[in-house]
N, C-alpha and C positions, 0 to 999 in steps of 0.2 A: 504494500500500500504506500502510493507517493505521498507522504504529508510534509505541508508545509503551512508557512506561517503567512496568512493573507489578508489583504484589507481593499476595501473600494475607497476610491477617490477621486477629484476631481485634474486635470492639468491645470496648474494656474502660469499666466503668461504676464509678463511684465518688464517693463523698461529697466534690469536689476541694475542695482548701482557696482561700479568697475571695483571697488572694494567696501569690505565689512570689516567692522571691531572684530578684534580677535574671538575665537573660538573655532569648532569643528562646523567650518560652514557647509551646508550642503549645496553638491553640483547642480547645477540651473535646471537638468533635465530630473530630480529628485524630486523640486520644489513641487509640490501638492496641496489640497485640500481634502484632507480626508472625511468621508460623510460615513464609513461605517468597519469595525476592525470584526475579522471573521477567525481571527485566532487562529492555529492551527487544526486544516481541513487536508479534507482527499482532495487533492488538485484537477483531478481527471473526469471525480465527481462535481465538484463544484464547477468545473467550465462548460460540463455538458447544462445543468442545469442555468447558467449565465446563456445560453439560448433563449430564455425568457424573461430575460429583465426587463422591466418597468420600462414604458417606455417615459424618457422625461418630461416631455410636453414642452421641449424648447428643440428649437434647432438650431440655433446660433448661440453662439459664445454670450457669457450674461456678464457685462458693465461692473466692475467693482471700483472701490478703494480700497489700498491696505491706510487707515488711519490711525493705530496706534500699535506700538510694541507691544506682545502677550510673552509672559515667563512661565511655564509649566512643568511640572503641576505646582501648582500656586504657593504651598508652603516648603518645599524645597525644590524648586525650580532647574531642569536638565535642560529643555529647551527655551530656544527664545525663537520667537516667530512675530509675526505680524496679525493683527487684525484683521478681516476681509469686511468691508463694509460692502453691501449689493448695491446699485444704481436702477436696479430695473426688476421688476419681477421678483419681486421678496416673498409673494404670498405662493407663486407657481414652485420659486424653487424650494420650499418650506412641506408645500404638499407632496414634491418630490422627493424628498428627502424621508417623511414619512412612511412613502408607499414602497420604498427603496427597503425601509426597515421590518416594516410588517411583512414583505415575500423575502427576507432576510429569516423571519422567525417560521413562514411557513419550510420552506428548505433546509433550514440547521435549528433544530430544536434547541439548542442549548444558545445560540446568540441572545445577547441582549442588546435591546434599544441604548443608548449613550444616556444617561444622567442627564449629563450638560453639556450638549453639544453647544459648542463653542467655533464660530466659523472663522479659521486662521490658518497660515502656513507656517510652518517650521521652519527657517532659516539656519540655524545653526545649536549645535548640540554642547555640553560642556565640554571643557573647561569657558569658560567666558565670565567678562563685569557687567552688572546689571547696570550700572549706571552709565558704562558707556555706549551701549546699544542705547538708553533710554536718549542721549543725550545727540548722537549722530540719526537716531529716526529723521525721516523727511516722508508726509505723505506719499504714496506712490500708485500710479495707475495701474489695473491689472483685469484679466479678461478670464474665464474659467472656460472651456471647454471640452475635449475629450474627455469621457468617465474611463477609467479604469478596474479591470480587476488586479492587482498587486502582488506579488512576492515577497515578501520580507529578504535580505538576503544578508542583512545585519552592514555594519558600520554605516549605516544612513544609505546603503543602497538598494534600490529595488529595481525589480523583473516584469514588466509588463507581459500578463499572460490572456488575457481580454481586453479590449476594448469595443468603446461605442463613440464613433465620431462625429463631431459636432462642429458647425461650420464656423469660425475665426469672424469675430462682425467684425472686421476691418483687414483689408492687407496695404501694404505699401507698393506701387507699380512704379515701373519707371515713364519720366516725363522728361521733354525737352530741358527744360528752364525754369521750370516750378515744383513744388513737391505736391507729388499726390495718391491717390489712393482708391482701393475701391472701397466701398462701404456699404454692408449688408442691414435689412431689416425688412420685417414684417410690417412696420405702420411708418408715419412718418416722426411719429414720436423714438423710434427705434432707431432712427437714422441720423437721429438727430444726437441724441446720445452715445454713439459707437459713434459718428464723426467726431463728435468732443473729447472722445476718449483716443480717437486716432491722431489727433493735434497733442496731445496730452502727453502719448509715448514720446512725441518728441520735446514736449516742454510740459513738464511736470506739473509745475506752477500753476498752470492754466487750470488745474483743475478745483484749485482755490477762489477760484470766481464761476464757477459753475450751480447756474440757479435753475430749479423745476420750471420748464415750463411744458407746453402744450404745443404739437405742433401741427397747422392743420392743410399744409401743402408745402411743395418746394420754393416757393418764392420766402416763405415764412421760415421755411429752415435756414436757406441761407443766411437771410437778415439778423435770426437767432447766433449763427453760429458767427456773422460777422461783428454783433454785440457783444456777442463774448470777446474774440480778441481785442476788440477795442479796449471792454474793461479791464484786461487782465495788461495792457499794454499802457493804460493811465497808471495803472496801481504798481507795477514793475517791472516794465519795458517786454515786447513780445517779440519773438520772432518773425512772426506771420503779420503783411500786411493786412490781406482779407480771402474769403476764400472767395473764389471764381464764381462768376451764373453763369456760366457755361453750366449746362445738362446734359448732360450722357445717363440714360436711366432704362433700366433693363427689369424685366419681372420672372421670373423662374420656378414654376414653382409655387407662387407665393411666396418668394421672396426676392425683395427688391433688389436691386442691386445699384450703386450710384457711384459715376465714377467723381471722385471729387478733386478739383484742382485747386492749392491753397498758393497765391504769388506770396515770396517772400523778400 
């Protein structure tokens, strides 16, 4: 019998900074978001049975922030990670995450549901200063997509042995003379948030002026997402002059697609 040590989770994607405070940081392609630990199982069994996983009820990458440093477990702390705050779809990935648990308990009797799940990435394992991660934090944009089923395989590395792929809301394409991108969603409110989030990878900042709103066409997107750099460009100089009205706009699917050109 193959047993090994397995968990589900999520890929989380992000602008990582070129260096951390000391400790055991973990490699880019480790970083994750774990929604649920499966302990040690039959490998051969559990992947036959991941043929019927939940389906998420997202197709596209979900919008976050990491906005504060988390030290775990709380009274004597091994890792340190980051917060994940969600931008979009709190309540879809909430029910997901749920339904993920419950056919979690119908397939392995003995799982349990998480206490307190707590939605964060690991960043780095002991030895490390608490204070100095606390004090080098900087909010940071980040994007969750692909689920995984996992490996344990010990020193912070793991084994992708499932997966369920989920589309990236934003890539970066090339352009003549300006930076740009494609950018995915389902509504125009979608597009409008993974566009802010696609300016963000490249200027962090920006995402300190980023206010709710409603968006109820492409003329109004733009002008939203040209507000924003404005304001984030009063308040601490921007890269970005404005983004393009040029339109390039594709549907597949039901899901949008929009090619975005921002002059800088």
């Amino acid at each position: 019998m193959e047993m090994k040590r397995l968990f589900v989770g999520m890929q989380a994607v992000a602008p990582w900074p070129e260096t951390f405070p000391n400790g055991r940081v973990l490699l880019e392609v480790d970083r994750h978001l774990t929604l649920a630990f499966l302990g040690d199982c039959n490998l051969s069994s559990v992947i036959d049975s991941f043929q019927r996983f939940p389906n998420p009820g997202f197709q596209i990458g979900l919008a976050a922030l990491f906005d504060h440093p988390v030290f775990l477990p709380h009274r004597e702390p091994k890792t340190a990670g980051w917060h994940v705050r969600l931008l979009e779809k709190n309540s879809q990935f909430s029910d997901f995450c749920h339904r993920v648990w419950q056919w979690l308990r119908e397939i392995q009797a003995d799982f349990e549901e998480p206490k307190e799940f707590l939605t964060h990435v690991t960043v780095a394992r002991q030895p490390f200063v608490i204070r100095e991660w606390k004090q080098s934090f900087q909010p940071l944009p980040l994007f969750l997509k692909n689920i995984y089923l996992c490996e344990s395989l010990g020193f912070s590395r793991y084994d992708v042995q499932w997966s369920h792929e989920i589309l990236s809301p934003f890539e970066v394409i090339e352009h003549t003379a300006d930076v740009a991108f494609i950018i995915r969603g389902q509504t125009f409110d979608d597009l409008f948030i993974h566009a802010a989030l696609a300016l963000a990878f490249q200027f962090p900042p920006l995402m300190n002026y980023l206010q709710e709103t409603v968006v109820h066409g492409m003329d109004e997107l733009i002008y939203q997402l040209n507000h924003l750099i404005a304001r984030t460009d009063a308040a601490e100089g921007c890269p970005f002059k404005a983004v393009s009205y040029h339109c390039s706009m594709e549907n597949r699917e039901n899901i949008l697609e929009w090619e975005m050109i921002v002059d800088v």
